[in-house]
N, CA and C atoms of all chains as a GROMACS GRO file, in nm:
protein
  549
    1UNK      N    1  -0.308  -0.082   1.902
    1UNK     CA    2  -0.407  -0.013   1.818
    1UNK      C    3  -0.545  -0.060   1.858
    2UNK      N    4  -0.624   0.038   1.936
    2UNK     CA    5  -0.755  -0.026   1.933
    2UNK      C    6  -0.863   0.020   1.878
    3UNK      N    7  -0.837   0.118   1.742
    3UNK     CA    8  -0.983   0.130   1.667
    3UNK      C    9  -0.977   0.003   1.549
    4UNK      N   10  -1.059   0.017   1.538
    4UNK     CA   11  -1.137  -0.139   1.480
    4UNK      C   12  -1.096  -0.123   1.324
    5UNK      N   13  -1.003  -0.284   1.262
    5UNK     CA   14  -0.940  -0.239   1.171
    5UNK      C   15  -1.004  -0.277   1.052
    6UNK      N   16  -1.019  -0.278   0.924
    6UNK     CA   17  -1.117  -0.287   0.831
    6UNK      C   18  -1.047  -0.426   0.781
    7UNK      N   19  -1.180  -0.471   0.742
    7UNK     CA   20  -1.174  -0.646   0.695
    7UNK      C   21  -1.191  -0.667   0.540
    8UNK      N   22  -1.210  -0.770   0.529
    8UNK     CA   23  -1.273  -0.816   0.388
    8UNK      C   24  -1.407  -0.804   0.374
    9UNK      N   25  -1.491  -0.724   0.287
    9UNK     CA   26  -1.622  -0.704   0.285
    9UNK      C   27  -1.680  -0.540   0.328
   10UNK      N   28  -1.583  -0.530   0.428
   10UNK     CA   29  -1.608  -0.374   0.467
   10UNK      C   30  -1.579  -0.251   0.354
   11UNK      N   31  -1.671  -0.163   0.332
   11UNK     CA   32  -1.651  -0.036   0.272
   11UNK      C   33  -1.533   0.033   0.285
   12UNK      N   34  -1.410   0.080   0.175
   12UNK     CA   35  -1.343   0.114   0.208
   12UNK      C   36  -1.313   0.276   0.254
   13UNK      N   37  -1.303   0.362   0.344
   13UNK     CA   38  -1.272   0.480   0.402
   13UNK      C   39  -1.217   0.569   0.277
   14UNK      N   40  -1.333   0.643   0.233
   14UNK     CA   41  -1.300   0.717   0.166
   14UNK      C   42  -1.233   0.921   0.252
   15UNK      N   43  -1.105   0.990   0.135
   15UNK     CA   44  -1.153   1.083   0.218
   15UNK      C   45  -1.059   1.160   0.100
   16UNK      N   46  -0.949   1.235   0.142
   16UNK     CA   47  -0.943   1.365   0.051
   16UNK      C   48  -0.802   1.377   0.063
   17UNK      N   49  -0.708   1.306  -0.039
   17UNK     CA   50  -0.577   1.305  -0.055
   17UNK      C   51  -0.540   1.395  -0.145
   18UNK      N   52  -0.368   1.396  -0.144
   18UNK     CA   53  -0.329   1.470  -0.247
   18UNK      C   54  -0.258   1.392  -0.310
   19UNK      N   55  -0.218   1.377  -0.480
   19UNK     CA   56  -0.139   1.315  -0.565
   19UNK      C   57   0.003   1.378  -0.579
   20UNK      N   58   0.085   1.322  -0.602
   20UNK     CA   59   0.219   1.357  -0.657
   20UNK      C   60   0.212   1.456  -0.725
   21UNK      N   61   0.070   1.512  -0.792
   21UNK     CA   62   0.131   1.680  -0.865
   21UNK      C   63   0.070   1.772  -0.752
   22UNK      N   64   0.034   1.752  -0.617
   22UNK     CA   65  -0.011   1.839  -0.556
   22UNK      C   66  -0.143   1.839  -0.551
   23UNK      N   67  -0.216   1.783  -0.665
   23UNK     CA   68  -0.353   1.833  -0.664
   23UNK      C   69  -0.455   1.736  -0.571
   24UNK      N   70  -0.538   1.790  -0.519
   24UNK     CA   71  -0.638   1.698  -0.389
   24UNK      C   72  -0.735   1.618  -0.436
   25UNK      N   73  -0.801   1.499  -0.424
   25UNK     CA   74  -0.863   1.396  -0.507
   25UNK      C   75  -0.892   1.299  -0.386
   26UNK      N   76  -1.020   1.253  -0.468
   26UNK     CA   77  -1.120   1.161  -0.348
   26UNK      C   78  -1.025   1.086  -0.352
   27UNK      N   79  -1.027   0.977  -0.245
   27UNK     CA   80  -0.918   0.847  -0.253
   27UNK      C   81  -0.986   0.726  -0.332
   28UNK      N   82  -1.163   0.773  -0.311
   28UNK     CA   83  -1.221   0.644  -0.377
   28UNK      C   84  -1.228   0.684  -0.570
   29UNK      N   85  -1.170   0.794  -0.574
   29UNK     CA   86  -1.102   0.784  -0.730
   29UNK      C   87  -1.059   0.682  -0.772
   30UNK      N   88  -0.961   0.622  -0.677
   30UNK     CA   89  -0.884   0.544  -0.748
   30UNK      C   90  -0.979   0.427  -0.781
   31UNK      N   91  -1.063   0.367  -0.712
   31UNK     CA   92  -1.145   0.231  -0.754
   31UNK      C   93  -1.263   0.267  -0.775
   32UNK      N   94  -1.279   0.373  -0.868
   32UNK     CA   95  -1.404   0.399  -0.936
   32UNK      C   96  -1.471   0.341  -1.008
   33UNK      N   97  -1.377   0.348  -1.103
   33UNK     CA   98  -1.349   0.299  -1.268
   33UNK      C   99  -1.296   0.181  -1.282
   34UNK      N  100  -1.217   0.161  -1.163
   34UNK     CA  101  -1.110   0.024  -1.179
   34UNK      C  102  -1.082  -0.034  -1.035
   35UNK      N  103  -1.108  -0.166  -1.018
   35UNK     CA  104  -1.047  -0.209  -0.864
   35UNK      C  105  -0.915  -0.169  -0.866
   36UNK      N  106  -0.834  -0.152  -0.758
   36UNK     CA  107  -0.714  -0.106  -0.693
   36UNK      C  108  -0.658  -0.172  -0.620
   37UNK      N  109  -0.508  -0.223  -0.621
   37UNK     CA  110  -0.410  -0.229  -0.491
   37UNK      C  111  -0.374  -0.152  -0.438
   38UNK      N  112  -0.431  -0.071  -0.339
   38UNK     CA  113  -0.315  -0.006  -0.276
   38UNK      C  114  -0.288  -0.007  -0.136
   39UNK      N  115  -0.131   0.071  -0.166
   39UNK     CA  116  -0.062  -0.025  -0.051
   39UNK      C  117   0.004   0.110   0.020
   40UNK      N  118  -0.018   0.081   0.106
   40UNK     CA  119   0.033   0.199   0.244
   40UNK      C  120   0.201   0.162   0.298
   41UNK      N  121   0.250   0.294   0.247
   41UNK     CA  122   0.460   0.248   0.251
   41UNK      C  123   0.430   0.300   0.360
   42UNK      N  124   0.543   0.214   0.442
   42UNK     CA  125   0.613   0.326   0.549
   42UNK      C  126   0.718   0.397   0.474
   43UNK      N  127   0.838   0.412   0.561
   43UNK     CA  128   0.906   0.561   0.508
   43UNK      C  129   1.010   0.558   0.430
   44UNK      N  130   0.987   0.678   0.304
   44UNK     CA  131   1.058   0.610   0.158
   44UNK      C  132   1.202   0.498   0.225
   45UNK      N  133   1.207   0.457   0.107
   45UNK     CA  134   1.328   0.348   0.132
   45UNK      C  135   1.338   0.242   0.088
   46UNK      N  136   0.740  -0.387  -0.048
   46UNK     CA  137   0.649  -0.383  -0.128
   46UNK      C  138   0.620  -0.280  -0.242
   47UNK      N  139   0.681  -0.195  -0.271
   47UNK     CA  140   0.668  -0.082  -0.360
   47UNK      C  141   0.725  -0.169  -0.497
   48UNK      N  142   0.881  -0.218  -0.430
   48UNK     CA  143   0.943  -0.216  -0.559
   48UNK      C  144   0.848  -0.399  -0.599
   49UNK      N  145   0.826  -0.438  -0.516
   49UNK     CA  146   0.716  -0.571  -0.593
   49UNK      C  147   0.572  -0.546  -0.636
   50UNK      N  148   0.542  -0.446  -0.614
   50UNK     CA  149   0.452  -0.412  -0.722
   50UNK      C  150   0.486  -0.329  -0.826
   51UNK      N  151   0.580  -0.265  -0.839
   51UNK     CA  152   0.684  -0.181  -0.940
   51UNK      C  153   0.697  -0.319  -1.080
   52UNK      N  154   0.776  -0.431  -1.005
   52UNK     CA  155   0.812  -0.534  -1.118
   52UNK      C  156   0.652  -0.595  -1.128
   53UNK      N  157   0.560  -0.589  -1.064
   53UNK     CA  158   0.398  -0.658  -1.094
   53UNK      C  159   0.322  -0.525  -1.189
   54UNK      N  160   0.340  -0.454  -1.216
   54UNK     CA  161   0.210  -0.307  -1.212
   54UNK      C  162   0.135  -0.354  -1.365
   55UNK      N  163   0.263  -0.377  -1.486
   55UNK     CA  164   0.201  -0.436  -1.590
   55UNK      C  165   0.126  -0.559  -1.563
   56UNK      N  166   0.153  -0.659  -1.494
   56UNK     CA  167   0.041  -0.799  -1.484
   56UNK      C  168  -0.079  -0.708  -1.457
   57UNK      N  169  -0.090  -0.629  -1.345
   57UNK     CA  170  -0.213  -0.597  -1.292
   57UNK      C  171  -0.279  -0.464  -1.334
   58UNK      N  172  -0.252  -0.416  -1.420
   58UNK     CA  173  -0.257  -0.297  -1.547
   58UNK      C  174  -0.355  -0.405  -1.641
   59UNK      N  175  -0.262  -0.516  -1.691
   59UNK     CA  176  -0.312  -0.558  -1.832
   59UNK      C  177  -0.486  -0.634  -1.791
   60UNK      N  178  -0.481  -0.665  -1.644
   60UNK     CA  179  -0.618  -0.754  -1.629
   60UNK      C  180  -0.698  -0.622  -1.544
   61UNK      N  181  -0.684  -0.477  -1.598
   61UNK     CA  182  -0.770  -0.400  -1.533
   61UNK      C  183  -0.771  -0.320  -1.395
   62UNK      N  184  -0.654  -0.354  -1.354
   62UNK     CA  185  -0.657  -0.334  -1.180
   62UNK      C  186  -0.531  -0.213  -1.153
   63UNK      N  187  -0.577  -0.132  -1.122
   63UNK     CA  188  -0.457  -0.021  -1.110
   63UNK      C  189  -0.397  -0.014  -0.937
   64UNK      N  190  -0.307   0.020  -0.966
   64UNK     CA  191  -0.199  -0.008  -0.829
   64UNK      C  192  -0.160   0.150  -0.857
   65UNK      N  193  -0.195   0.168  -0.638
   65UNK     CA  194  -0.139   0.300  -0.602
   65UNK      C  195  -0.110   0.297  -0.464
   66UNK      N  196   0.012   0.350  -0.455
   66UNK     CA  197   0.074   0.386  -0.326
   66UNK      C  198   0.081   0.482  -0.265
   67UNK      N  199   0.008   0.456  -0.113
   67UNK     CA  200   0.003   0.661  -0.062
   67UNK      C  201   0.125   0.608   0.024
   68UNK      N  202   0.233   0.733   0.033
   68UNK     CA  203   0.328   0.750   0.076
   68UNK      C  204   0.332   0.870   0.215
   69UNK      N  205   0.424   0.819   0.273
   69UNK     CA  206   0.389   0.994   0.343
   69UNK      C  207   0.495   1.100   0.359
   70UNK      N  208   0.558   1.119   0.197
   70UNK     CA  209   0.623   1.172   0.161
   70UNK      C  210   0.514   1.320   0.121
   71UNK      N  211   0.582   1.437   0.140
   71UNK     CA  212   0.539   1.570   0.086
   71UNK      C  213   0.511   1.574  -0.078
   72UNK      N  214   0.432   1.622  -0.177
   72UNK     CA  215   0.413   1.574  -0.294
   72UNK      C  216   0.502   1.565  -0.395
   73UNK      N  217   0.637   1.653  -0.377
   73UNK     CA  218   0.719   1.633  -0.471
   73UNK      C  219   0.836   1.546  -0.414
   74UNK      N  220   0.814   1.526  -0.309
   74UNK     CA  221   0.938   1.376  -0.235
   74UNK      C  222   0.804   1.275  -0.309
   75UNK      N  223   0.731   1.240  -0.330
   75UNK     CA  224   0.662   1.168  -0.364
   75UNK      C  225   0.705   1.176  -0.507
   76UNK      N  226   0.700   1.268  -0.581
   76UNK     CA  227   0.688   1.254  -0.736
   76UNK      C  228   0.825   1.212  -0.748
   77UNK      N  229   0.892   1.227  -0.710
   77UNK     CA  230   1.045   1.192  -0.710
   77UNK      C  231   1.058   1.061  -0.654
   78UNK      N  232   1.026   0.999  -0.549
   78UNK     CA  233   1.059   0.887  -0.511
   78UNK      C  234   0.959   0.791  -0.621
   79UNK      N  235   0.843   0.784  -0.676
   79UNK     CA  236   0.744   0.712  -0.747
   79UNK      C  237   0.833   0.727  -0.843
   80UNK      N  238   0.897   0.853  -0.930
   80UNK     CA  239   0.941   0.854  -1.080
   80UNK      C  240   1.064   0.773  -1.102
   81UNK      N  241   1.145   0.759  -0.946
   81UNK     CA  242   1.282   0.660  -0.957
   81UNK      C  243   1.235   0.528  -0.932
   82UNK      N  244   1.152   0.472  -0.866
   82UNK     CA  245   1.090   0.314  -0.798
   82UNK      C  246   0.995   0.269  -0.876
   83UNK      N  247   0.901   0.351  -0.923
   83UNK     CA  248   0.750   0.254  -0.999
   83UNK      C  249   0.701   0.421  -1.032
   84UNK      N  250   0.751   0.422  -1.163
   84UNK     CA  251   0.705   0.554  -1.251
   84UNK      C  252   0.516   0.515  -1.278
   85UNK      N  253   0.493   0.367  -1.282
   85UNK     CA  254   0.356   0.313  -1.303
   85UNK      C  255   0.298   0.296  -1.259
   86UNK      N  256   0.348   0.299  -1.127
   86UNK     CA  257   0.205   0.339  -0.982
   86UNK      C  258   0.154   0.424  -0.973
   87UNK      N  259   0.038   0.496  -0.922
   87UNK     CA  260  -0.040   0.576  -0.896
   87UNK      C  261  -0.007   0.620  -0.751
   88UNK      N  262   0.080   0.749  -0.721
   88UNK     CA  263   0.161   0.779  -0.570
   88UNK      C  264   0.081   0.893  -0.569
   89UNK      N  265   0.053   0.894  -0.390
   89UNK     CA  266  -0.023   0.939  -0.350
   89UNK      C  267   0.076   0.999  -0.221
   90UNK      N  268   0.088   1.124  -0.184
   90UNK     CA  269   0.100   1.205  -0.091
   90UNK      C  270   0.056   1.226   0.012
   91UNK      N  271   0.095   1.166   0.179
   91UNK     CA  272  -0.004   1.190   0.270
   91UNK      C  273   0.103   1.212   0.412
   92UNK      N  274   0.121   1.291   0.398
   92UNK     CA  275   0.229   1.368   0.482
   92UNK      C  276   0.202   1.370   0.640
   93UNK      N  277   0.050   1.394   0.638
   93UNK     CA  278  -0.034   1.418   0.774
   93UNK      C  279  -0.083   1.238   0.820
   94UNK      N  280  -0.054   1.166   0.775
   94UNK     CA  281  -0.103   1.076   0.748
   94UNK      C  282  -0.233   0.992   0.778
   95UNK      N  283  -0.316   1.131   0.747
   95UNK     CA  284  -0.466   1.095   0.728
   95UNK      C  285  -0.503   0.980   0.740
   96UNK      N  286  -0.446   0.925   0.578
   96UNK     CA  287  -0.491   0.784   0.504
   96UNK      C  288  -0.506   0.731   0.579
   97UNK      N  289  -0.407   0.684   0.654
   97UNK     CA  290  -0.308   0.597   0.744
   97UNK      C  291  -0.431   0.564   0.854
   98UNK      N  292  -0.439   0.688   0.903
   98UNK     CA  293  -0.533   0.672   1.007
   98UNK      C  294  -0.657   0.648   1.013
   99UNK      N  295  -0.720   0.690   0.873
   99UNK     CA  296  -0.881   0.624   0.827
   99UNK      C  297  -0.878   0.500   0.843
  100UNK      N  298  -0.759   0.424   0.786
  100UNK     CA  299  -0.756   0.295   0.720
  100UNK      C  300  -0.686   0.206   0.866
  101UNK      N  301  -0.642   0.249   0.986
  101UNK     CA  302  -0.631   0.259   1.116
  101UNK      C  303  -0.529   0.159   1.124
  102UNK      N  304  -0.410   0.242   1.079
  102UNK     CA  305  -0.307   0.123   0.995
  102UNK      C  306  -0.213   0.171   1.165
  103UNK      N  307  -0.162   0.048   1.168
  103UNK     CA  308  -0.100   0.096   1.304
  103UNK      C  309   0.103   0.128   1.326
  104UNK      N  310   0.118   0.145   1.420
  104UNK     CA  311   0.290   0.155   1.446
  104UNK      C  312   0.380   0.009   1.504
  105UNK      N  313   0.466   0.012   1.477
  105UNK     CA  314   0.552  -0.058   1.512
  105UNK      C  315   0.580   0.023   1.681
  106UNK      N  316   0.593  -0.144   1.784
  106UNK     CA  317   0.611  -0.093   1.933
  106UNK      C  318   0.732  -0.214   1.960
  107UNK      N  319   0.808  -0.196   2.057
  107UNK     CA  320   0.896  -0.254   2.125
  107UNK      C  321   0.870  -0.383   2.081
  108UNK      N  322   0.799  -0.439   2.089
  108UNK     CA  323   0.763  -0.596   2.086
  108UNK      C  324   0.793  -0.629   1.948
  109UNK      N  325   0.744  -0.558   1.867
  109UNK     CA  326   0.760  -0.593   1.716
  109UNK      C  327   0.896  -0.596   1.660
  110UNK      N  328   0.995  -0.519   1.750
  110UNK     CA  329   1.111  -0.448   1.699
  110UNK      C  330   1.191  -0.619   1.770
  111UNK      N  331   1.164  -0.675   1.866
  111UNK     CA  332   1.226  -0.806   1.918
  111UNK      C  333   1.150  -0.920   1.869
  112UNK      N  334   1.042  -0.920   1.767
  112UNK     CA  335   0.957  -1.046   1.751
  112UNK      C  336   1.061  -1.104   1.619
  113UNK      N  337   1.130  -1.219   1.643
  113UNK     CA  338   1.206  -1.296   1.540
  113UNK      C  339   1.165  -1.284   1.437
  114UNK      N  340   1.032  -1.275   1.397
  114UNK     CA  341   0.937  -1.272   1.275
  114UNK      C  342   0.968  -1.192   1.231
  115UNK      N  343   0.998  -1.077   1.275
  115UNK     CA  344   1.038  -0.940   1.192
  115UNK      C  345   1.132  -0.891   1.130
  116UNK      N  346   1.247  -0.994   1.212
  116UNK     CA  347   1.366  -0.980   1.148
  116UNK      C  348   1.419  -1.082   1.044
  117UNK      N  349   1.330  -1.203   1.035
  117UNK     CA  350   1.316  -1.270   0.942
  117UNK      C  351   1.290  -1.208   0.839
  118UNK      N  352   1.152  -1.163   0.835
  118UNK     CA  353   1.155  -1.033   0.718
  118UNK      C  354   1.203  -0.984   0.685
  119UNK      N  355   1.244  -0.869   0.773
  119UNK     CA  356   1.364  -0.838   0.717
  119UNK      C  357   1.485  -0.887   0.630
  120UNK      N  358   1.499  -0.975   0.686
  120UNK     CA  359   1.652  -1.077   0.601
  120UNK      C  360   1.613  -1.071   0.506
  121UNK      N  361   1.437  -1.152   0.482
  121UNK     CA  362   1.395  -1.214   0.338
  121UNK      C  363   1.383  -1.072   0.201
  122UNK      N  364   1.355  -0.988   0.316
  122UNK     CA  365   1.333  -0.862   0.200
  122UNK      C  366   1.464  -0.845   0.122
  123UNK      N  367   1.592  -0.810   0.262
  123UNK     CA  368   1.686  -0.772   0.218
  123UNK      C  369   1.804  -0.913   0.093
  124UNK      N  370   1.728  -1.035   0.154
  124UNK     CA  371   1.761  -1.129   0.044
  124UNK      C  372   1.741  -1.122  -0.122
  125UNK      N  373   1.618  -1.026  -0.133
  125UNK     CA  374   1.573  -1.009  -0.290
  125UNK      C  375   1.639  -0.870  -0.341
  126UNK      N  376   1.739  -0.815  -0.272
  126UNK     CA  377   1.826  -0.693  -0.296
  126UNK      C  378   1.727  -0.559  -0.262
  127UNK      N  379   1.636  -0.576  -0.188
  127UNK     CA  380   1.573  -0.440  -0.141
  127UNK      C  381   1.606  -0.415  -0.018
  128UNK      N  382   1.670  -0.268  -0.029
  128UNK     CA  383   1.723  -0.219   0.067
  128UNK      C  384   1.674  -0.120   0.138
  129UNK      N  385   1.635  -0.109   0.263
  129UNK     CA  386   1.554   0.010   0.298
  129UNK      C  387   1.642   0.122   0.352
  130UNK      N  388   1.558   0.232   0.328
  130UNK     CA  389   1.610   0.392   0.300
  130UNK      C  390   1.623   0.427   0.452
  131UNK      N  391   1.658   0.553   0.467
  131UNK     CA  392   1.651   0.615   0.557
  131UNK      C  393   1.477   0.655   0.589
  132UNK      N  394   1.480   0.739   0.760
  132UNK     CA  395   1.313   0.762   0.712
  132UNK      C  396   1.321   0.923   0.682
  133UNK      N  397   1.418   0.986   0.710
  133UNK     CA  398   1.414   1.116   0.691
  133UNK      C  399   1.311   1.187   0.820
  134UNK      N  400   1.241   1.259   0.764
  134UNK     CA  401   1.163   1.331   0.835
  134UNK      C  402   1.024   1.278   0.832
  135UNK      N  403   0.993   1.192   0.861
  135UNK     CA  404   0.882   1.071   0.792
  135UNK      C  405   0.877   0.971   0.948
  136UNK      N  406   0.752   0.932   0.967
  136UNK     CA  407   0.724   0.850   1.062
  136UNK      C  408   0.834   0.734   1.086
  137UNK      N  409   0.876   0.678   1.121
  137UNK     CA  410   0.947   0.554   1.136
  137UNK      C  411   0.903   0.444   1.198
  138UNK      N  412   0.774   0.509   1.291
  138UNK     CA  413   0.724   0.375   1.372
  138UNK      C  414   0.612   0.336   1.259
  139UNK      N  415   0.616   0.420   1.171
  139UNK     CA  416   0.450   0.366   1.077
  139UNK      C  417   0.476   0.257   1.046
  140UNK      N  418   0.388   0.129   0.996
  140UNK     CA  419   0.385   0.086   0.945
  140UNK      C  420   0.321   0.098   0.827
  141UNK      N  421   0.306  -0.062   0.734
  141UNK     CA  422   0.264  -0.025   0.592
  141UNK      C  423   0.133  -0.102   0.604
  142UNK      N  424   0.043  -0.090   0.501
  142UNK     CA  425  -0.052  -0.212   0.516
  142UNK      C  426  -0.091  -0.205   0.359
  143UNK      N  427  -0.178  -0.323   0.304
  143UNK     CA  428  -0.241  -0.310   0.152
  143UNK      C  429  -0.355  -0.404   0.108
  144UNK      N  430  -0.484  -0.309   0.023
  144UNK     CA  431  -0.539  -0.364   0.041
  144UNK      C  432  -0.595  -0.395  -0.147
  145UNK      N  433  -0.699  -0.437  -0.160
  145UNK     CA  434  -0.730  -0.469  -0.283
  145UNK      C  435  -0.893  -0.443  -0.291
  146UNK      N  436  -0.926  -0.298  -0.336
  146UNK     CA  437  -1.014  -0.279  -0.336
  146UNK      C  438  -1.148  -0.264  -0.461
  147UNK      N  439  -1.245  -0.333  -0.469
  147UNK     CA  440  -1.330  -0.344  -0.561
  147UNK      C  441  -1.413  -0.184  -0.594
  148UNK      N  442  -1.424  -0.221  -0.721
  148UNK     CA  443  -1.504  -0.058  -0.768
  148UNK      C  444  -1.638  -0.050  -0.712
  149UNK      N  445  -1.677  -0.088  -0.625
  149UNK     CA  446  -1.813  -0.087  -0.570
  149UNK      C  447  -1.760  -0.032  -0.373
  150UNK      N  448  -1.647   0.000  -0.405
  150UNK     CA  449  -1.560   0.038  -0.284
  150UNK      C  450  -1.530  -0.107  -0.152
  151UNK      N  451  -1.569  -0.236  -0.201
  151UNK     CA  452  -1.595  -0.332  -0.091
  151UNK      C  453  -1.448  -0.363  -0.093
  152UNK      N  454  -1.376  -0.381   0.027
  152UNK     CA  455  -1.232  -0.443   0.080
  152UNK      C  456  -1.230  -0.616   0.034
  153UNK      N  457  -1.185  -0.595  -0.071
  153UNK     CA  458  -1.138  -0.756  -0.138
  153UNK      C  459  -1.070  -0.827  -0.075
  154UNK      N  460  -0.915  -0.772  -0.011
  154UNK     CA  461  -0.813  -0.828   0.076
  154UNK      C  462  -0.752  -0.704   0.159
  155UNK      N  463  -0.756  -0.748   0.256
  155UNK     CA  464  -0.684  -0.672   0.365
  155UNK      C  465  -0.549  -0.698   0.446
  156UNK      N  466  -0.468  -0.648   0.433
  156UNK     CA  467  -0.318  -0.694   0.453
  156UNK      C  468  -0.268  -0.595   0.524
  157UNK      N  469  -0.261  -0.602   0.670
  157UNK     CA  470  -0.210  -0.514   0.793
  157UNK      C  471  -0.096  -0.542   0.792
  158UNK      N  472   0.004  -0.515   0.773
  158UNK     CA  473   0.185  -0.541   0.828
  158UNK      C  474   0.201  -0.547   0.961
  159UNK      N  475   0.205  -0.648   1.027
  159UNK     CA  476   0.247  -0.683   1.175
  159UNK      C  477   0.377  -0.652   1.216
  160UNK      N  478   0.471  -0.638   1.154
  160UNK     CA  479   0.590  -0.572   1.138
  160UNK      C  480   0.672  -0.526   1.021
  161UNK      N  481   0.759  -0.499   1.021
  161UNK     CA  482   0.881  -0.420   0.941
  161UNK      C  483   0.890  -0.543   0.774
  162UNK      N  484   0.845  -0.535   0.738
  162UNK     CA  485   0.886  -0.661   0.644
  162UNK      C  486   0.752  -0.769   0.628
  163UNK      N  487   0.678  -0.735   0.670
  163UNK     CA  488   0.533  -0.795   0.615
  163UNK      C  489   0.442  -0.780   0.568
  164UNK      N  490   0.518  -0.790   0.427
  164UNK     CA  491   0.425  -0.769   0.352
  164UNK      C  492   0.309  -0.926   0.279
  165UNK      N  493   0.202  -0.877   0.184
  165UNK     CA  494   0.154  -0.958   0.142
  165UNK      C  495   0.233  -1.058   0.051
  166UNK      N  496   0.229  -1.206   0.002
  166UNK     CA  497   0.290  -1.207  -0.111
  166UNK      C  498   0.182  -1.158  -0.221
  167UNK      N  499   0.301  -1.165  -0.336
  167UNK     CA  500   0.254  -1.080  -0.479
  167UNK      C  501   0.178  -1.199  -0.499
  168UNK      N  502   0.172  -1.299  -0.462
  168UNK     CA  503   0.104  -1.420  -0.550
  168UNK      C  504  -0.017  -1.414  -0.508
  169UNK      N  505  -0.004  -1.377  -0.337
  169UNK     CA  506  -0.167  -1.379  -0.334
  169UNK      C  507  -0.265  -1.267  -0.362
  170UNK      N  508  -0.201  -1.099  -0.397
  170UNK     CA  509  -0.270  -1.001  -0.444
  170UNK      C  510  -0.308  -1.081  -0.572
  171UNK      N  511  -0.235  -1.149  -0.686
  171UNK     CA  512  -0.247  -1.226  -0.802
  171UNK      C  513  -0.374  -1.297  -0.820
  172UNK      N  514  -0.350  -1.367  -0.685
  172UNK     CA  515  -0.465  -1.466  -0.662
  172UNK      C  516  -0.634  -1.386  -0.688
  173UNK      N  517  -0.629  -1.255  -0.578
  173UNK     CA  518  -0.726  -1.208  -0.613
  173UNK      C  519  -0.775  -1.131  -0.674
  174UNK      N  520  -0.676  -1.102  -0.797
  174UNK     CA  521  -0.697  -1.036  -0.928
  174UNK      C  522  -0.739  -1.153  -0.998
  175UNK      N  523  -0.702  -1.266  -1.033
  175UNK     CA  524  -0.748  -1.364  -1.103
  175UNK      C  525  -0.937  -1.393  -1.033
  176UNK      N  526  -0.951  -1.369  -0.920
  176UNK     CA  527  -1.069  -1.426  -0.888
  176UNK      C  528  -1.145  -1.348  -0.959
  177UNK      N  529  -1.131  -1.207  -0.917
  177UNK     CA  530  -1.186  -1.059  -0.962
  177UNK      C  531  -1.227  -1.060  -1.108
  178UNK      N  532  -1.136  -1.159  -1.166
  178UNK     CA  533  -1.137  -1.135  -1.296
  178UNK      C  534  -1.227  -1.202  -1.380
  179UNK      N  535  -1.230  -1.366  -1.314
  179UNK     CA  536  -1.318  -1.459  -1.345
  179UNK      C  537  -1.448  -1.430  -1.286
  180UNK      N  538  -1.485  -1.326  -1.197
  180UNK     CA  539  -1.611  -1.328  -1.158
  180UNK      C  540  -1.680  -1.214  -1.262
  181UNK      N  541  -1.617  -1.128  -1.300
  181UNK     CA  542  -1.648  -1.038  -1.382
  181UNK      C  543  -1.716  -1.052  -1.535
  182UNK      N  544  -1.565  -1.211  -1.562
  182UNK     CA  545  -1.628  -1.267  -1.714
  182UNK      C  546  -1.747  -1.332  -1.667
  183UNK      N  547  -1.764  -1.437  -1.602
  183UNK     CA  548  -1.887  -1.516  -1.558
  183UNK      C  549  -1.987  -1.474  -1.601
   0.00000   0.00000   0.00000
């Protein structure tokens, strides 16, 4: 992997997901209002 | 890591901090897999795997698949009774990664999975919910 991977301190990459009901939503929704864990699955299981 | 933040979501609910998982399941393999594993996470759908690639989360390669480390992991995962799924129609070389991000959007902790089974421990996402927390009362 050689694009440059995000650290501690860096802005996190916001962009334009969809939720479990389908509907599309900033990603920086989620730590708007509230800091966030989130965590990137690989494949269900 | 799903199902250890599944048994964590209330600790990190009650001190303010919401936990969400983008998956790259289609949205109703998503609503279905979140409603059986962690009905209290916040699952996120990313099929194309956008996210993945903003956040420049990388694949598992040959090397990783023979690095002892990985299969250690493995063991240790499969030691706490988590068993991993099939991938279906779903990346298999993806890996996972997780991070802990502040409402001012700044990357608190950053946790790349170097392989199959590396994840963060829960103690140290803990850790920096407790910091988060005390800097806030201060």
């Amino acid at each position: 992997m050689t694009s440059r991977r995000i650290k501690t301190g860096d802005i996190a990459p916001n962009l334009q997901v969809v939720n479990a009901d389908g509907e599309t939503i900033e990603l920086s929704s989620l730590w708007a209002d509230k800091p966030v864990v989130l965590a990137f699955l690989r494949h269900f299981g | 890591m799903l199902d250890q933040l599944a048994q964590n979501t209330a600790w990190f609910n009650e001190r303010g901090v919401r936990v969400a998982a983008v998956t790259m399941g289609k949205p109703y393999e998503a609503k279905m897999f979140c409603a059986q594993r962690s009905p209290d996470v916040v699952c996120l759908a990313n099929p194309d795997q956008s996210a993945y690639q903003a956040f420049n989360i990388g694949k598992i390669n040959a090397q990783d698949v023979l690095n002892p480390a990985s299969w250690r992991a493995w063991m240790k995962v499969m030691g706490k009774g988590f068993k991993p799924g099939q991938p279906g129609d779903q990346d298999a070389q993806q890996l996972g990664a997780t991070f802990v991000i502040g409402t001012d959007g700044k990357v608190l902790l950053a946790h790349y999975n170097r392989f199959m089974g590396d994840n963060p421990e829960i103690l140290t996402l803990k850790a920096i919910v407790e910091e988060l927390g005390s800097r806030i009362t201060a």
